[in-house]
C-alpha positions as a Markdown table, in Angstrom:
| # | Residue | x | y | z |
|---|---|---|---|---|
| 1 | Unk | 25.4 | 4.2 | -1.3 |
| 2 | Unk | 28.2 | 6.4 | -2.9 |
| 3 | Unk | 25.8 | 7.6 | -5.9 |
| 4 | Unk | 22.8 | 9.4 | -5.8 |
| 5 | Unk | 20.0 | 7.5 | -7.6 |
| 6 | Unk | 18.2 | 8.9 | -10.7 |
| 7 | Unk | 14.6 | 10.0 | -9.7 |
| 8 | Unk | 11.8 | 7.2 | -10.1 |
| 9 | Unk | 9.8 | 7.7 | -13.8 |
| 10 | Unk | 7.2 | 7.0 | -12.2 |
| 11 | Unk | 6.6 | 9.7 | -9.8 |
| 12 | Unk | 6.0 | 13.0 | -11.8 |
| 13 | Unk | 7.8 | 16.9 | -10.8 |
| 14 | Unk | 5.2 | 19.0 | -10.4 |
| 15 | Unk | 3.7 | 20.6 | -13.5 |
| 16 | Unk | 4.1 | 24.0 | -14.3 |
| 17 | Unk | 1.0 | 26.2 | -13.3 |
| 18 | Unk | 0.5 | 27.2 | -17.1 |
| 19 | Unk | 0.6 | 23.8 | -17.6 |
| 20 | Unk | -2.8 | 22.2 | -15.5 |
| 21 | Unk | -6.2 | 22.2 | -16.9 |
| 22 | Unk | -8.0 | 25.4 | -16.5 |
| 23 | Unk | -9.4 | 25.8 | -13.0 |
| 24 | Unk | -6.3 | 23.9 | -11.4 |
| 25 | Unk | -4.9 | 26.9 | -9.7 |
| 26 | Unk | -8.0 | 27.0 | -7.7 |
| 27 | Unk | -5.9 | 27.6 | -4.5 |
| 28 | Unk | -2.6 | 27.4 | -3.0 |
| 29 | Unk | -2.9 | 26.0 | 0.7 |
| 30 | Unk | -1.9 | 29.6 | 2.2 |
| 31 | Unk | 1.8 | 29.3 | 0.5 |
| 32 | Unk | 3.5 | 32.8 | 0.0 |
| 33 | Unk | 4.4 | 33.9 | -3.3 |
| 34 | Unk | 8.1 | 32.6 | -4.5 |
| 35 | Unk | 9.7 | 28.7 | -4.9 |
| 36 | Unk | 7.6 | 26.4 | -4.3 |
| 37 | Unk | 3.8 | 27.8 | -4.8 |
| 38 | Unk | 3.7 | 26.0 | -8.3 |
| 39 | Unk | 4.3 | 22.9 | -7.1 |
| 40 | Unk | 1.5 | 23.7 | -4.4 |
| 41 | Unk | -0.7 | 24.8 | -6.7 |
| 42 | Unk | -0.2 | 21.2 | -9.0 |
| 43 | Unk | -0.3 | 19.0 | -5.8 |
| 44 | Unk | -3.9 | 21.1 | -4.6 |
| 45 | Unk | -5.3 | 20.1 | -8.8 |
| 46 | Unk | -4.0 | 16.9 | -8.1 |
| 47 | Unk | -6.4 | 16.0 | -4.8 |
| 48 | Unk | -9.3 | 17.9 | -6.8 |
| 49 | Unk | -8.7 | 16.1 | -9.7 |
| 50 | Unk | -9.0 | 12.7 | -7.9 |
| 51 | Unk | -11.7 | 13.3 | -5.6 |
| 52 | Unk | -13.8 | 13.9 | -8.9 |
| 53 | Unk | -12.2 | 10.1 | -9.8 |
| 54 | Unk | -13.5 | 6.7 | -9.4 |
| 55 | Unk | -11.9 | 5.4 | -6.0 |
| 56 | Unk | -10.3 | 2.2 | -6.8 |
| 57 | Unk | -10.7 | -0.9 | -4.6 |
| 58 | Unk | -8.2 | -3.2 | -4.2 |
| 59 | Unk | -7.1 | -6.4 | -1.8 |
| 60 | Unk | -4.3 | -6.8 | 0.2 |
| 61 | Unk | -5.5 | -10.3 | 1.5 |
| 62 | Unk | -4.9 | -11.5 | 4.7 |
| 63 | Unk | -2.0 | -14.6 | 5.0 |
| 64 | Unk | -2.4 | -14.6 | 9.2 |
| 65 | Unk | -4.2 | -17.3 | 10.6 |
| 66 | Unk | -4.8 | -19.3 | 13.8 |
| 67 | Unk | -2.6 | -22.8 | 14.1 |
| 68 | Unk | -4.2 | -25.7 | 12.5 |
| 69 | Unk | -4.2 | -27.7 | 8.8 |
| 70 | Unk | -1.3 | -25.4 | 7.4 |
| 71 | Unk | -3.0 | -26.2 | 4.0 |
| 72 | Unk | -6.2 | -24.0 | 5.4 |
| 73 | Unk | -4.5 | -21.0 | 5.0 |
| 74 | Unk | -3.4 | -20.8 | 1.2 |
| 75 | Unk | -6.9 | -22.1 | 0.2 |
| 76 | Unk | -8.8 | -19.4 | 1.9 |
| 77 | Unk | -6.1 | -16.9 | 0.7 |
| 78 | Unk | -6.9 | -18.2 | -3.1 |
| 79 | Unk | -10.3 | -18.4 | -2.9 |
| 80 | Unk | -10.3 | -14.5 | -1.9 |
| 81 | Unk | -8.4 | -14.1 | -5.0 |
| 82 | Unk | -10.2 | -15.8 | -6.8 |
| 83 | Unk | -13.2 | -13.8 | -5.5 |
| 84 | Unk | -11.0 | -10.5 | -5.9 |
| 85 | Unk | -10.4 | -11.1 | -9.9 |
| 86 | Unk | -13.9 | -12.1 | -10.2 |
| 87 | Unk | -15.1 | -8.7 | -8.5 |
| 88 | Unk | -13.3 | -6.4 | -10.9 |
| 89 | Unk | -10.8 | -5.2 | -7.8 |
| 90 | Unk | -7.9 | -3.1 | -9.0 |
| 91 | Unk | -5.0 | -4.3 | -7.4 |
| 92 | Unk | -3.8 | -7.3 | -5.4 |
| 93 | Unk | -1.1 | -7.7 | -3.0 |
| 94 | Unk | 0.1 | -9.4 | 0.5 |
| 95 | Unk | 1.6 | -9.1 | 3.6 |
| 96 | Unk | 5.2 | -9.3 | 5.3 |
| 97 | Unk | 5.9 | -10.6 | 8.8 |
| 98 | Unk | 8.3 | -12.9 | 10.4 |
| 99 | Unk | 8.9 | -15.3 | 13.1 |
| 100 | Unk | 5.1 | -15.8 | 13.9 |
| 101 | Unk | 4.9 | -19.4 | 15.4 |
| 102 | Unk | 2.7 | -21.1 | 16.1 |
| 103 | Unk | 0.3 | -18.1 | 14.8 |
| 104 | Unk | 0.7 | -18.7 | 10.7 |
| 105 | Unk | 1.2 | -16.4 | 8.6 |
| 106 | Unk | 2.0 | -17.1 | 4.5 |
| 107 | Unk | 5.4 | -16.2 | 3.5 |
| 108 | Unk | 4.7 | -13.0 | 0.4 |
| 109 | Unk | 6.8 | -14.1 | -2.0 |
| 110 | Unk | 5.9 | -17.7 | -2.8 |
| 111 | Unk | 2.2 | -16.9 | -1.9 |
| 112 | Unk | 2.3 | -14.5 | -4.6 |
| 113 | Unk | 3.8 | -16.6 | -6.9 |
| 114 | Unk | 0.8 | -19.0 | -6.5 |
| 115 | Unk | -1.9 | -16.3 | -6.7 |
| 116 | Unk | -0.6 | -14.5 | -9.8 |
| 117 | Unk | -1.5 | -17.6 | -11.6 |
| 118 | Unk | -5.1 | -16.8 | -10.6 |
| 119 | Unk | -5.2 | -13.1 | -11.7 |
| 120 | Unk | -4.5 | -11.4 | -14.7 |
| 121 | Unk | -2.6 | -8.2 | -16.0 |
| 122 | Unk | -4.3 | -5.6 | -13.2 |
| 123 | Unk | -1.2 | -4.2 | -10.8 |
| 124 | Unk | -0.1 | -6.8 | -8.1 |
| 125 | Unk | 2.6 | -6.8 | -5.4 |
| 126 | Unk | 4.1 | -7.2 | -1.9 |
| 127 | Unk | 4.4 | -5.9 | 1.2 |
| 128 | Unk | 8.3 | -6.1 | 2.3 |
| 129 | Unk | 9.3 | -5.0 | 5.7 |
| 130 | Unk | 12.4 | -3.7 | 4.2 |
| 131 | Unk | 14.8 | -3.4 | 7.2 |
| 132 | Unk | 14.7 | -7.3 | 7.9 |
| 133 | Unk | 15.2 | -8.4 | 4.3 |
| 134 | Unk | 18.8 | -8.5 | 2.5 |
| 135 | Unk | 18.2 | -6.2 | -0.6 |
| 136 | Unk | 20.0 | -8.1 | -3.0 |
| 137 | Unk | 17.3 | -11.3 | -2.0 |
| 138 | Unk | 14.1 | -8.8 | -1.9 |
| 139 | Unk | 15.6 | -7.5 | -5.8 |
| 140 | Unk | 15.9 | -11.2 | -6.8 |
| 141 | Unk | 12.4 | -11.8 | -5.2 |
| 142 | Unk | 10.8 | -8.5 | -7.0 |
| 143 | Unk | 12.4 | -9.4 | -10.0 |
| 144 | Unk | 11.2 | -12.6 | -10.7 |
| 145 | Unk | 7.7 | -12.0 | -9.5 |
| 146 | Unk | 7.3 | -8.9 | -11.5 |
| 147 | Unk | 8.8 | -11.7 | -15.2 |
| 148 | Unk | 5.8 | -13.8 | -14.0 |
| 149 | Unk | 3.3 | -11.3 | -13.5 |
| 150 | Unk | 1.1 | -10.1 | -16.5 |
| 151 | Unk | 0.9 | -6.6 | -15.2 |
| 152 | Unk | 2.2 | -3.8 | -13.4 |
| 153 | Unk | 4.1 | -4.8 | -10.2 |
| 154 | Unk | 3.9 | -2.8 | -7.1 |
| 155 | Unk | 6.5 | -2.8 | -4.0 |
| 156 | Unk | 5.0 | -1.8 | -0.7 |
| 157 | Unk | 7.7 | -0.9 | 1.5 |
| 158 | Unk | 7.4 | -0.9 | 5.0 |
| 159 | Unk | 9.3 | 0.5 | 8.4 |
| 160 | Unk | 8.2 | -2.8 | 10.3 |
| 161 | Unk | 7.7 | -3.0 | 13.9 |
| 162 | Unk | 7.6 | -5.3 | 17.2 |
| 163 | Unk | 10.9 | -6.1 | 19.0 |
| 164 | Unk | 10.4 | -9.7 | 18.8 |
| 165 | Unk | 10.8 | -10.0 | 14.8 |
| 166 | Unk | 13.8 | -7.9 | 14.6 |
| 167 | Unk | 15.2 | -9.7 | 17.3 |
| 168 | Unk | 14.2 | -12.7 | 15.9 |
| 169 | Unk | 16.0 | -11.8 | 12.4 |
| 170 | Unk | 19.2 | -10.1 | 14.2 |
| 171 | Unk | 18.3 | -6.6 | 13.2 |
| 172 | Unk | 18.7 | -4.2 | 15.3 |
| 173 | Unk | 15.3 | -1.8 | 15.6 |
| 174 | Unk | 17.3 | 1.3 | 16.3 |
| 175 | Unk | 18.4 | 0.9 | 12.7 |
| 176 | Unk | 15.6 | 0.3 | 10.9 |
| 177 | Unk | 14.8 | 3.4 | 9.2 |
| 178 | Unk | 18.4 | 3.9 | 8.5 |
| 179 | Unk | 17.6 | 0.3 | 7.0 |
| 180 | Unk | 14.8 | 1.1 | 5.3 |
| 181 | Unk | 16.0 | 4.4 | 3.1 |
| 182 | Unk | 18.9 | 2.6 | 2.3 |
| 183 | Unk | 17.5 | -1.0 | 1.2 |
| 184 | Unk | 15.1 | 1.3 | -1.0 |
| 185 | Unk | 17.7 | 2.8 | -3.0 |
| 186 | Unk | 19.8 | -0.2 | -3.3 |
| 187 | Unk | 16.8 | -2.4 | -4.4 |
| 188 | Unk | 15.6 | 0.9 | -6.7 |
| 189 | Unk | 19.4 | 0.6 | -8.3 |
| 190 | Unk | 19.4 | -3.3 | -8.5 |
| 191 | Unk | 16.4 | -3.4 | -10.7 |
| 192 | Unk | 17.8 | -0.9 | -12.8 |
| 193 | Unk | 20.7 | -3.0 | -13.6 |
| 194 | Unk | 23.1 | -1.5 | -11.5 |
| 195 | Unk | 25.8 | -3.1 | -10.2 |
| 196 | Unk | 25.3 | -2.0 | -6.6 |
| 197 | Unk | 27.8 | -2.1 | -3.2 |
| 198 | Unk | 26.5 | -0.8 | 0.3 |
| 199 | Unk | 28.6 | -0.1 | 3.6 |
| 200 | Unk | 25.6 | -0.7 | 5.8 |
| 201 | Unk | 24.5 | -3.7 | 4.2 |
| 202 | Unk | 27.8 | -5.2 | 3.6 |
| 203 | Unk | 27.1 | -6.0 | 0.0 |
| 204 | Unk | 30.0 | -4.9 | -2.9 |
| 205 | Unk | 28.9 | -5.1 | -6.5 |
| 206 | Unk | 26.0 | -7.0 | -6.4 |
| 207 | Unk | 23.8 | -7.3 | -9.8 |
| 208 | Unk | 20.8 | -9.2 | -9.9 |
| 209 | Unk | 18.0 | -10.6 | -13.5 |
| 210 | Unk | 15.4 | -10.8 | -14.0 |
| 211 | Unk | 14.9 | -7.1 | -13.7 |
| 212 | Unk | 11.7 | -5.5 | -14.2 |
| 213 | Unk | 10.7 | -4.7 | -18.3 |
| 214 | Unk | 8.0 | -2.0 | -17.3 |
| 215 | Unk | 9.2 | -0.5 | -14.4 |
| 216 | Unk | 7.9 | -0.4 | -10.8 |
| 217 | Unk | 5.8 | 1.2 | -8.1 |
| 218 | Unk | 7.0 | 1.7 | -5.4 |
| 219 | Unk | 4.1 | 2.9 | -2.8 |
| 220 | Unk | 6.1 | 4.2 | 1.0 |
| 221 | Unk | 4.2 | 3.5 | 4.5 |
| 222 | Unk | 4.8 | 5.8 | 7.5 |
| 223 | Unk | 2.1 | 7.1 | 10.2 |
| 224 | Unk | 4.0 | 10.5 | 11.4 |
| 225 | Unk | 5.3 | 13.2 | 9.9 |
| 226 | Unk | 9.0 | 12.1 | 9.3 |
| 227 | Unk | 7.7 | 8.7 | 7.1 |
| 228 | Unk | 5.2 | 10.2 | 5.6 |
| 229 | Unk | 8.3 | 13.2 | 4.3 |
| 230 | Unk | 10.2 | 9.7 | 3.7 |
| 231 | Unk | 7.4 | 8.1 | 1.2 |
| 232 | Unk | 6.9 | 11.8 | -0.6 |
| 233 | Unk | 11.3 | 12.1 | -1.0 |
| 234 | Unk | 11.7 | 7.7 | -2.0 |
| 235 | Unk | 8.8 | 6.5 | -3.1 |
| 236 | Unk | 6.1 | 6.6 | -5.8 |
| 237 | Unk | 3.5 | 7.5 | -3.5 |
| 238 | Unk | 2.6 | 7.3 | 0.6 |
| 239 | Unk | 1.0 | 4.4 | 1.2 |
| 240 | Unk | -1.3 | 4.7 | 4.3 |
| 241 | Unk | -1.5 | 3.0 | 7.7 |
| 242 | Unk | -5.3 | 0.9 | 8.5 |
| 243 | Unk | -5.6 | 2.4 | 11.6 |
| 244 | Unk | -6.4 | 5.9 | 10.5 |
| 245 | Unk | -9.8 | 7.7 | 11.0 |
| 246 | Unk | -11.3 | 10.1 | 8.7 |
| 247 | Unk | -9.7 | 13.0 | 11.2 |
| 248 | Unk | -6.2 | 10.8 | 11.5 |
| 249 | Unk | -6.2 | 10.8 | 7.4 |
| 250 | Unk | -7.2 | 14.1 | 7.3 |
| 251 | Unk | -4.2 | 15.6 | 8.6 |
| 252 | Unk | -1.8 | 12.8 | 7.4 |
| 253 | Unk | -2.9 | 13.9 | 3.9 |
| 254 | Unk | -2.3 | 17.4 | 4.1 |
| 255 | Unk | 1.2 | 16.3 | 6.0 |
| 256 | Unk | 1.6 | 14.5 | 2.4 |
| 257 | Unk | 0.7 | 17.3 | 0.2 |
| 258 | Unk | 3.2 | 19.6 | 2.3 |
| 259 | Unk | 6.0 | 17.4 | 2.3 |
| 260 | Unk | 5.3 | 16.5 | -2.2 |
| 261 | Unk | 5.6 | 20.3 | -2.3 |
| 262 | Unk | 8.8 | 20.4 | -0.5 |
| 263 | Unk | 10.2 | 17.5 | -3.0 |
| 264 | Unk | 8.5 | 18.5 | -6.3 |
| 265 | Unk | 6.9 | 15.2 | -6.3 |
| 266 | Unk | 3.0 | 14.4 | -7.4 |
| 267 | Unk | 2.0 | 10.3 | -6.6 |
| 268 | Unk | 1.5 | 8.5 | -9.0 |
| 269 | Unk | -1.9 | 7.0 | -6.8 |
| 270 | Unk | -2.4 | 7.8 | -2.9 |
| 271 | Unk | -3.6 | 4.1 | -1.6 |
| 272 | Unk | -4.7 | 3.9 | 2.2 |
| 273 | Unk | -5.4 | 0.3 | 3.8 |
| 274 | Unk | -8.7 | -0.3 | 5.6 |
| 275 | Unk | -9.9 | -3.4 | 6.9 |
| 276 | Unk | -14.0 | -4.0 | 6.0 |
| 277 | Unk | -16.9 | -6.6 | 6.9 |
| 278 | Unk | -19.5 | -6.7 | 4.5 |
| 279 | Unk | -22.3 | -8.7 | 4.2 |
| 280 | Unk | -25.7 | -8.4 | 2.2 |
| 281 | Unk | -27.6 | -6.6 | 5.3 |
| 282 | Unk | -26.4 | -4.1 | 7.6 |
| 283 | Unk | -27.4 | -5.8 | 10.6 |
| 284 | Unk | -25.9 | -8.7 | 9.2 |
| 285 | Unk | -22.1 | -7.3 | 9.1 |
| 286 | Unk | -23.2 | -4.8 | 12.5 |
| 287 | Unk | -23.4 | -7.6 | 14.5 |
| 288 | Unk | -20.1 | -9.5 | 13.4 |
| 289 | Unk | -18.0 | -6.1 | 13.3 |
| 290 | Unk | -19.7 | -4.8 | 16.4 |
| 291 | Unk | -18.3 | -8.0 | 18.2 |
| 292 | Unk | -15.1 | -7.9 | 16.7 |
| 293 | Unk | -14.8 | -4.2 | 17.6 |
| 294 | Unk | -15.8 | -5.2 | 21.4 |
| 295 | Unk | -13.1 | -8.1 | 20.8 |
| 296 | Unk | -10.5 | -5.4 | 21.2 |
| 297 | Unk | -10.0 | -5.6 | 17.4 |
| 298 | Unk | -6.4 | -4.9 | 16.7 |
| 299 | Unk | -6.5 | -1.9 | 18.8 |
| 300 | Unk | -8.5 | -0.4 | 16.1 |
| 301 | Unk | -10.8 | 2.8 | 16.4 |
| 302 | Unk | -14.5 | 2.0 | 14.9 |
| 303 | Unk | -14.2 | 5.1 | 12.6 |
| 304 | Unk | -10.7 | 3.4 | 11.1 |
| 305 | Unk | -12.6 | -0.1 | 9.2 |
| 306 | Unk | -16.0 | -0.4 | 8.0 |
| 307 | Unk | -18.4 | -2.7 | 7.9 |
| 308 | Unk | -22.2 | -3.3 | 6.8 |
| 309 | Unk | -23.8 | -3.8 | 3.6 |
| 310 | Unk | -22.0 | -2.5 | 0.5 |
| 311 | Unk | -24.1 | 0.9 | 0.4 |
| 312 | Unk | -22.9 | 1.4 | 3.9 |
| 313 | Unk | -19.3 | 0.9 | 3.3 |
| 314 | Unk | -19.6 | 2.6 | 0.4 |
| 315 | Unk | -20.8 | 5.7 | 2.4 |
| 316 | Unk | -17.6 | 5.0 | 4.9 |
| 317 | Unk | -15.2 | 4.9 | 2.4 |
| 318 | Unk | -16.4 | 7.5 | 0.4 |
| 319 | Unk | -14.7 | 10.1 | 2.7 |
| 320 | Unk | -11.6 | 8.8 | 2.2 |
| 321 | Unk | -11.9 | 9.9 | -1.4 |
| 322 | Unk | -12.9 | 13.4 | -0.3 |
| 323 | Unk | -9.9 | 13.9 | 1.3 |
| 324 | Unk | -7.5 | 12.9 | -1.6 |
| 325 | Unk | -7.0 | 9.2 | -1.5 |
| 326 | Unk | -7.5 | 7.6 | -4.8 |
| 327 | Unk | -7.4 | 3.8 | -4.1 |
| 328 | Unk | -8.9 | 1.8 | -1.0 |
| 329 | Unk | -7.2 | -1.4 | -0.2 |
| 330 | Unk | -9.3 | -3.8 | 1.7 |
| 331 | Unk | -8.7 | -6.4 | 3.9 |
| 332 | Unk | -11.0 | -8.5 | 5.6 |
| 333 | Unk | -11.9 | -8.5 | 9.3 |
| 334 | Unk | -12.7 | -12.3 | 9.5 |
| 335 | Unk | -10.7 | -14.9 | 8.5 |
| 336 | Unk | -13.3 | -17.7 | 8.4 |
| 337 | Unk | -13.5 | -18.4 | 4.5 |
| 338 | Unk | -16.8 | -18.1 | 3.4 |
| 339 | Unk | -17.6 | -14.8 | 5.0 |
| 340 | Unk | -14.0 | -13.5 | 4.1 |
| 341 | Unk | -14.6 | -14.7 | 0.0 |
| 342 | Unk | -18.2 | -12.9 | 0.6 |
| 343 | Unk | -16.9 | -9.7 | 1.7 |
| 344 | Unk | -14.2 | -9.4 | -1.0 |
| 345 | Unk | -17.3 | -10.4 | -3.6 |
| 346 | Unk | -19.2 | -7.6 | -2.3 |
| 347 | Unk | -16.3 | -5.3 | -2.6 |
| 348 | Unk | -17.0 | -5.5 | -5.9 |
| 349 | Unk | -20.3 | -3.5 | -5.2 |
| 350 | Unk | -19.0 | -1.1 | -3.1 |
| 351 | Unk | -16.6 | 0.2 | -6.2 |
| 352 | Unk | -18.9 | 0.3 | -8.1 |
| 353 | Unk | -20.7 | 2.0 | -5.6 |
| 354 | Unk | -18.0 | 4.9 | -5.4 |
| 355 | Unk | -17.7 | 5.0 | -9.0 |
| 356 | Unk | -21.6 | 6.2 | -8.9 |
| 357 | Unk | -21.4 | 9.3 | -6.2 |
């Protein structure tokens, strides 16, 4: 794009040391005197501030399932909304993936559409694998969901990977994250009410309405160090990946905090996925996760999900919000409806859980 985008409201500069609660400058990450320590200093109150802060829960339900009844799919993925809502979870949002056949999986957008009519004014929104959508479409998309939904709407934006869907979609995957940055501030622009034109997208003065009355969040996946610096420079906050360990998230986070300081940025929120089992005894969920797990299950590590009663997850998550994350967003490990609707009840438990330790 030929113009530099304004800076999202959303995301805060760092405040100035003088500025934090006293006790905020409790340390500065080993960071020599000179630019940049304040910022530091504000990102370092920032992890302690949330770690002494209710961990939110919230769903990013699962729209992949197995061929059969098409209609199967959508009513398990309401009933876990349903059972979301119902639970008190803080946020609600789906997937993105394309050219699945004959695996289903519900298309975001008009899934959404359909489950915002069964939750209320708490934050909801979408994963978009933004190198394989058009950016004037995913604006028109965004902008419409975010007029029907009641509350805050979030963007999830993601790299996207497997050759078979970008071939599928004639994208080329050597471009993606060339793809990605630049669909993020033309999107960013759109629902601004810009008119927008883009060289690598081959648009010229697009303009898209609805856009967005109360702005948006835009929360930035990325597993290694050059996203994660991507999600601190475009987005709201990092967003991340399922598959990380207590050790993996460890150092991701402090990659984070290093690259905010760099780009004056403090999130807004710092969500990470995780995919849970939970059922009303431990050796209930232990023997359901523990045969997933030997399964193969999605090439996971045992330390990345948990599963077991909602004390025990409560206890597995809880180290995420030790480290600096400030909202969980679960998934279930089973598709089969009633024990995916009981987990995301139980869920329930499990916040309130965290809000208690």
């Amino acid at each position: 794009m030929a113009r530099r985008l304004p800076r999202s409201t959303r995301t805060s500069r760092a405040p100035h040391v003088d500025a934090l609660p006293v006790g905020a400058v409790a340390g500065r990450r080993g960071l020599a005197d000179g630019e940049g320590v304040e910022v530091e200093v504000a990102y370092v109150w920032f992890l302690d501030h949330q770690s002494e802060a209710l961990m939110r829960i919230g769903i990013s339900v699962g729209s992949a399932f197995a061929p059969g009844d098409p209609r199967e799919g959508p009513r398990t993925v309401i009933a876990q909304v349903r059972a979301a809502r119902d639970a008190g979870l803080d946020t609600l949002s789906i997937g993105d993936h394309h050219s699945t056949g004959p695996g289903v999986y519900l298309q975001n957008t008009p899934m959404l559409g359909r489950l915002l009519a069964e939750w209320d004014d708490r934050p909801a929104g979408c994963l978009f694998l933004v190198p394989l959508w058009n950016p004037v479409l995913l604006a028109e998309h965004v902008g419409t969901l975010a007029a029907i939904a009641s509350g805050p709407f979030i963007v999830q934006a993601g790299l996207g990977g497997g050759g078979a869907q970008f071939r599928a979609m004639g994208i080329p995957i050597e471009r993606r994250a060339a793809l990605l940055a630049e669909g993020i501030g033309v999107v960013k622009a759109l629902l601004e009410g810009d008119a927008v034109s883009s060289t690598i997208f081959g648009i010229k003065d697009a303009k898209v309405a609805p856009v967005p009355t109360q702005g948006i969040e835009w929360w930035v996946g990325g597993g290694v160090a050059t996203a994660i610096d991507r999600a601190a420079r475009l987005g709201d906050c990092w967003y991340g990946n399922a598959d990380l360990t207590p050790e993996s998230a460890a150092s991701a986070i402090d990659m984070y905090s290093e690259a905010c300081a760099r780009h004056d940025r403090i999130p807004i929120r710092i969500p990470i996925r995780k995919d849970v089992l939970i059922a009303d005894s431990s050796a209930e969920a232990e023997r359901a996760g523990d045969a997933l797990m030997a399964a193969g299950y999605r090439g996971f590590e045992r330390a990345a999900v948990a599963y077991g009663d909602p004390d025990g997850v409560a206890q597995q998550l809880a180290v995420f919000g030790e480290l600096g994350f400030t909202d969980v967003i679960v998934r279930t490990m089973t598709t089969a409806t009633d024990a995916a609707v009981h987990t995301v009840e139980l869920a329930g438990e499990v916040q309130r859980r965290l809000a208690g330790r």
